[in-house]
N, C-alpha and C positions, 0 to 999 in steps of 0.2 A: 943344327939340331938333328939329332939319327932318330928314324924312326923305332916306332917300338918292335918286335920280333914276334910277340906274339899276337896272334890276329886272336881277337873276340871270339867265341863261339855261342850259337844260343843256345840258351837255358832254360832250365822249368820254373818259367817267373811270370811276371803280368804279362799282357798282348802287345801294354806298349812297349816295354823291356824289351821283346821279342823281337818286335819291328825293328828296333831303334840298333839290337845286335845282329840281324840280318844285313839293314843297311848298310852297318859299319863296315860288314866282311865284303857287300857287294861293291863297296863303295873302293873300297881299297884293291880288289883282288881287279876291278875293272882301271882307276888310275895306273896300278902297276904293269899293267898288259900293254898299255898305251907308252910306257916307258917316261912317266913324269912324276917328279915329285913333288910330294903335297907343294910346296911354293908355286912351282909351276902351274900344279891344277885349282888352286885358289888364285892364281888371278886369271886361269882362263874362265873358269866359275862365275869368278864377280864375289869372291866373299874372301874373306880374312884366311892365313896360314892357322887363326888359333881355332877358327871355329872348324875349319875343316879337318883340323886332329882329332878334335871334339867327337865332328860327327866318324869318322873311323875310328874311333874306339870306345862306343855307344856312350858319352856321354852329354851326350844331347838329343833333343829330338828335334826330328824335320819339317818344319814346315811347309808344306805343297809349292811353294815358290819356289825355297831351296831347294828342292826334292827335282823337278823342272829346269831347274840351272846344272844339276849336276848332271841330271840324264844328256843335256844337250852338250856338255864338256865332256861327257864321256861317249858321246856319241851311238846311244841306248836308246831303247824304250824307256821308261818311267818304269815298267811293270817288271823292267831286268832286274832295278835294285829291291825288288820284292824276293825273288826268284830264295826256293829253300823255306819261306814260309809256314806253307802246309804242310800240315802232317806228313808223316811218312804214312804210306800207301802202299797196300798189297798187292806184289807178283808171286806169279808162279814161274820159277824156266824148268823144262822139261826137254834133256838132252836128245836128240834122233835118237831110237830103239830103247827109248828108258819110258813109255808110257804103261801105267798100268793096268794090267790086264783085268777085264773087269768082264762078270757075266752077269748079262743081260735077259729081259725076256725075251723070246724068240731064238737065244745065243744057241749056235751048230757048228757044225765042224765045217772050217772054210768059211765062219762071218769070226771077224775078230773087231773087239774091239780096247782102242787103246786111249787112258784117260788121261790128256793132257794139260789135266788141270782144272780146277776151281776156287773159284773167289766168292768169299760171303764178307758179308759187311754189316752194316747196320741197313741198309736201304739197297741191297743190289743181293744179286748172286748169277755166278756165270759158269757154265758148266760146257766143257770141250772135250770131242773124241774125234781121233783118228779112225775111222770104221773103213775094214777092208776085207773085203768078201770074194772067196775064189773059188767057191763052190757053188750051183745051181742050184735054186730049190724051188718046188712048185708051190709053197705055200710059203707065206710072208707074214710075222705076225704086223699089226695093227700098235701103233704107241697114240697116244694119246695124254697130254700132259699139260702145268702152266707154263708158262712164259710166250714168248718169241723165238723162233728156232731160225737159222738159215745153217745153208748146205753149199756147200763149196766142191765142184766136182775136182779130185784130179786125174784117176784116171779110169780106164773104160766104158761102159755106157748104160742105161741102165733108164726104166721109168720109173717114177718113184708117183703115188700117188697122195694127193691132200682133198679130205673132203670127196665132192666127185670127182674132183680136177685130177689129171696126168700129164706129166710134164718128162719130156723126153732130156735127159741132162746130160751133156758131154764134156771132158775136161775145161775146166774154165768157165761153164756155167753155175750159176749162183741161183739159188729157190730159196724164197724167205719167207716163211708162215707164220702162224699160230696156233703155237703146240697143244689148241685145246680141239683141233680139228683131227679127227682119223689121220693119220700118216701110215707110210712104209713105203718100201721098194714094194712094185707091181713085175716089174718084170728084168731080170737081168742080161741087159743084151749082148754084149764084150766084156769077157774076165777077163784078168781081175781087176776087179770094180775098186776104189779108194776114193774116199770123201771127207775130207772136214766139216763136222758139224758145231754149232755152238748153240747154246742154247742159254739166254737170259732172260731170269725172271724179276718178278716188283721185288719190293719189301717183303712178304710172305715166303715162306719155303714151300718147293714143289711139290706137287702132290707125289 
């Protein structure tokens, strides 16, 4: 008996449809890797050549026992033949020297900042900049904002202050606040200065 050629894909149908065509594709693309066919892999399973076509071409559903026979024949987690379930999920990629140039308060000649991106959602939002600064300046403005911020140095050196606190940060050091406290650079000590910042907030949008 030849197998069939076209593999399942899922569909916009019920949750258990869903499942049951997830399995099928995980179930099959993971026997086939292992180099057996369905006979071979029902009876290292423990179940029938007709159920296991069944469940590779969703029509059946698995029972947790089954579902456990199969992961350890195919020598898995349980949670692999889930794998593709959920949604698709928001990225941003953001090629070297393609971030956009964005101004800022406090934004001067010599602070540059490059926006690598943002994720919103229903419950999250994540906001990144490349900030690289190669001019001195004796005033700094103050940011003050929602979320949770961290700062990733990479290169030069520089105090950056939060709150009353100052923290001296040199390539490879990490500062993670809360962007609802006074922030900024205090003082810049080795240009030019370069930092990755991110900044994620709750459910609400930033102020």
């Amino acid at each position: 008996m030849t197998e069939h050629a076209e593999h399942p894909e899922p569909a916009a149908d019920s949750d258990d449809q869903a499942l049951e065509r997830v399995i099928a594709i995980r179930a099959r693309e993971y026997r086939q890797a292992a180099g057996l066919s369905v006979g071979e892999m029902a009876q290292r399973v423990g179940i029938s050549k007709a159920m296991l076509s069944k469940i590779e071409n969703a029509q059946t559903a698995c029972s947790l026992t089954t579902l456990s026979r199969l992961a350890r024949g195919l020598d898995v987690p349980v949670t692999a033949l889930f794998r593709g379930l959920d949604d698709e999920r928001e990225a941003v990629f953001v090629p070297a020297g393609h971030g956009a140039r964005i101004v800022r308060r406090g934004t001067r000649v010599g602070h540059d900042y490059a926006q690598l991106g943002s994720l919103r959602g229903a419950h999250k939002r994540m906001d990144a900049l490349l900030v690289t600064l190669t001019e001195s300046s004796e005033v700094f403005p103050l940011f003050q904002h929602a979320g949770t911020e961290i700062i990733y140095m990479l290169e030069g050196v520089m105090v950056y202050g939060h709150g009353k606190s100052s923290y001296t940060l040199r390539p490879g050091d990490a500062l993670q606040f809360d962007g609802e406290g006074p922030h900024g650079p205090e003082r810049l000590v080795e240009l030019p200065i370069r930092f990755l910042t991110v900044t994620a907030f709750g459910g609400g949008a930033p102020h």
